[in-house]
TIMIBA-982895 format. One record per residue (C-alpha): x, y, z. Coordinates in Angstrom, 3 decimals, padded with zeros to 6 digits. Example, Ala and Ser with C-alpha at 12.3 -4.5 7.8 and 13.67 -1.06 7.14 Angstrom:
NODE,east,north,up
NODE,012.300,-004.500,007.800
NODE,013.670,-001.060,007.140
This chain:
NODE,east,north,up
NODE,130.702,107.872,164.112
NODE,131.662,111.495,162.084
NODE,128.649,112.660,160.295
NODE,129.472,115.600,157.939
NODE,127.093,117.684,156.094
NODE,127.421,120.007,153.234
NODE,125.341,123.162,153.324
NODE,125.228,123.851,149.692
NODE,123.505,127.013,148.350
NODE,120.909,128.888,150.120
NODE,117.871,126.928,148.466
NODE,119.761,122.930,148.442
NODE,118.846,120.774,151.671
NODE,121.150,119.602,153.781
NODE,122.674,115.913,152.928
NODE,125.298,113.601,154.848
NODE,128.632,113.978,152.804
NODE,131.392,111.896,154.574
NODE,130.666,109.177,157.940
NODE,132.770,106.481,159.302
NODE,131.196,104.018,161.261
NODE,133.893,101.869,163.606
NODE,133.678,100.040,166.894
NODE,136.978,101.657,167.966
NODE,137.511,105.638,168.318
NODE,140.445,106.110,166.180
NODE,142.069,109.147,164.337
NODE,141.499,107.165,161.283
NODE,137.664,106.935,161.267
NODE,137.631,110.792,160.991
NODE,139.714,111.317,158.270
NODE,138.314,108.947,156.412
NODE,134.484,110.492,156.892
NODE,136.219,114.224,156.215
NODE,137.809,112.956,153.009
NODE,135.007,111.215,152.061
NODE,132.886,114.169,152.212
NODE,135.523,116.967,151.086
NODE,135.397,114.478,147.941
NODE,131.879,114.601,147.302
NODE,131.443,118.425,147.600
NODE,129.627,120.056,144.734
NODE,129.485,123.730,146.233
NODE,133.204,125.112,146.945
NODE,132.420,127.924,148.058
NODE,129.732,126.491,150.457
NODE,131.039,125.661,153.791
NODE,130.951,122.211,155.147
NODE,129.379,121.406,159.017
NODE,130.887,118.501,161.029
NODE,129.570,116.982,163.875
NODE,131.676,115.054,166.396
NODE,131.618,114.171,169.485
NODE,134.667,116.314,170.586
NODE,136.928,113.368,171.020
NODE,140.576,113.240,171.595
NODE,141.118,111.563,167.688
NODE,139.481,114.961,166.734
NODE,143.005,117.398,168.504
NODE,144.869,115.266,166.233
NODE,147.828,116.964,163.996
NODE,147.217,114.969,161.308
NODE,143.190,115.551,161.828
């Protein structure tokens, strides 16, 4: 599971932009929950936090 959250402007909460949910680690999963969120941004110029577990599919080239 990628869970990635967009930090918006100083006074917006926090919200879940992008997640992937799969029984299988794959490279896949995580691009799909980063382009999911980078799709949904509102804020540009805000940046966006991801939380992973640090997995291999994460040193990808194409991640």
């Amino acid at each position: 599971m990628v869970v990635t959250y967009d930090v918006g402007a100083p006074n917006l909460p926090k919200k879940i932009m992008g997640y992937h949910i799969s029984p299988i680690l794959e490279m896949e999963g995580s691009i799909r929950a980063l382009e999911m969120a980078l799709e949904g941004r509102k804020y540009n110029d805000y940046p966006l936090i991801q939380h992973s577990d640090s997995g291999l599919q994460y040193c990808s080239n194409e991640y």
